[in-house]
N, C-alpha and C positions, 0 to 999 in steps of 0.2 A: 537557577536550574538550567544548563546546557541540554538544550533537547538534542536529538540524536533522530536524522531523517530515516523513514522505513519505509519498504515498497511490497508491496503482497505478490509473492510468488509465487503461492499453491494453494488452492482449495480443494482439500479429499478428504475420503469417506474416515475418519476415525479408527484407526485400527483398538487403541488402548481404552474407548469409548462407544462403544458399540451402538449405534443411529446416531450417532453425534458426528461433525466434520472437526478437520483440522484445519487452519486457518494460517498459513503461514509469513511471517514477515519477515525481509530480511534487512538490516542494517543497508543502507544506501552507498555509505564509504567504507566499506568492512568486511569482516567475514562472519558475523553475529548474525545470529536467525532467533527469531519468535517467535514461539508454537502458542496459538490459541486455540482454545476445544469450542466450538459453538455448535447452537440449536439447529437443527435440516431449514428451521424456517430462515434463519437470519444469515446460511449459508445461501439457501434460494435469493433471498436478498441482494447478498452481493454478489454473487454468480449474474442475474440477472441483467446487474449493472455492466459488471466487466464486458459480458458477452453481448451489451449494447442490444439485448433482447426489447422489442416494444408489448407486455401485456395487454390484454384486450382493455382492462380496466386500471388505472394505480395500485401499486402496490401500499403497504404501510410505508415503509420509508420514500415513497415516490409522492404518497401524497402531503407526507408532511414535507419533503422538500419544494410540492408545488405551494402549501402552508407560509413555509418561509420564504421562498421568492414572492406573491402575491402580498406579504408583510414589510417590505424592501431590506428585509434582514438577506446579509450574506455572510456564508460560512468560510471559514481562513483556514482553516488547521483541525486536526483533532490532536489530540496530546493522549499517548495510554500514559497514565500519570500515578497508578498506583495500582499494588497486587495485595488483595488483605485477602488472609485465608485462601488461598488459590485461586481468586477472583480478581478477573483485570478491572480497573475502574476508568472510565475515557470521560474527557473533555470537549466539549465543540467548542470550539473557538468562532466570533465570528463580529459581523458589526451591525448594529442599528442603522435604519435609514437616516439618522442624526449625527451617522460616527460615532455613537457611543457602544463599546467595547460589551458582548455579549459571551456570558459563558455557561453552559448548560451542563450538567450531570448527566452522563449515559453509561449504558454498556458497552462493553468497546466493538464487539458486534453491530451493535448498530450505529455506535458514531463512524466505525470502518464502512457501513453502508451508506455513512453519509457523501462519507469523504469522497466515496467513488463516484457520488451523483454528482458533487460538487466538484468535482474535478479536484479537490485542493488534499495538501500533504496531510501523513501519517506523522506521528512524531511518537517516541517515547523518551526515558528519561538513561542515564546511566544506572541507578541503583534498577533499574525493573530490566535490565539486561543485563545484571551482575547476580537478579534471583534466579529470573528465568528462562536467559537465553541461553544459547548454543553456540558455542565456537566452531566452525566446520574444521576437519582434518585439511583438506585438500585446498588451495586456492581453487583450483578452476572447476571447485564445486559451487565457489561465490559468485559466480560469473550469471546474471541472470538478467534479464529484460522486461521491466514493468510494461513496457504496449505489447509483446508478444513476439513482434517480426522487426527484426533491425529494419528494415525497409522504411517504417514508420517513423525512423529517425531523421533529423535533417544531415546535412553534409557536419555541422559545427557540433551538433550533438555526437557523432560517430566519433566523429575527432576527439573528445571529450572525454566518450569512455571507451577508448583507443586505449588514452596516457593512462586511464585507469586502471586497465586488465594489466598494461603492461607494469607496471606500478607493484600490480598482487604480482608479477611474474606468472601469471597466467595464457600462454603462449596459445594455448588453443583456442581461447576465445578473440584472441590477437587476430588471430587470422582469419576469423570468419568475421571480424568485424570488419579488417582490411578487405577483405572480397567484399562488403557491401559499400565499401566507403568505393571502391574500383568501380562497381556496377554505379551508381548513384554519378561518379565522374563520367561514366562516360551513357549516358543516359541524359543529363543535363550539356 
């Protein structure tokens, strides 16, 4: 199985699922997106994460991740690894305090709420982006930023997804990548 890296790019309100979010993920070397429909709670979830929120008390996915660090278990990966009946199915990847290899059944909602606590990648598979992804029209619709603000990049990272935008032929994001990679030079 060739996993295929994904990075979350939007979470909004559900237009075709009314109280429900969309959950979006896009291909990391590509122009493929992922649409997933999730619950308000497990959007709360990772919203939470991303926006580096501190709740007054744990959330569910905050206290099962304070669970598994307190257990010396760490998590490596999630995998969305299967769609039955229009149902993503996710994997946590992760390790035993012995090195021994741990793998856990989830919803991909909340193994995606893990991953965000965890710091650690999205993965899915080719056949679950051949059911249910999305080709965008446009390159420099691909052009997206998992931290949010180029600034947050290092010098080696901009450089990186410099070759990349240019790569899609994507010229507009070229160049706001060049203006960060400019400011960042002459800053340092």
């Amino acid at each position: 199985m060739t996993k295929i890296a994904m990075n979350i790019i939007a979470l909004a309100g559900s237009e075709s699922h009314p109280g429900n979010f969309a959950l979006i993920l896009e291909e990391q070397n590509g122009f493929r997106r992922l649409p997933i429909v999730i619950g308000p709670f497990e959007a709360q979830a990772i919203a939470v994460s991303l926006e580096k929120m501190q709740p007054n008390r744990p959330l569910t996915h905050d206290l099962f991740k304070n669970t598994l660090d307190a257990a010396g278990i760490v998590l490596t990966e999630v995998i969305i690894s299967d769609l039955v009946e229009g149902t993503f199915h996710a994997t946590l990847i992760g390790k035993k305090p012995d090195d021994a290899p741990l793998e856990i059944d989830a919803r991909s909602s909340d193994a995606i709420a893990m991953a965000v606590r965890f710091g650690c990648p999205i993965f899915t598979t080719e056949a679950i982006l051949q059911k249910a992804g999305i080709i965008l029209d446009s390159p420099s619709k691909a052009f997206t930023n998992k931290r949010g603000k180029l600034s947050d990049y290092s010098l080696e990272e901009l450089e990186r997804l410099l070759e990349q935008v240019l790569a899609k032929e994507d010229y507009e994001s070229a160049s706001k990548i060049r203006d960060a990679i400019a400011k960042k030079q002459k800053d340092d």
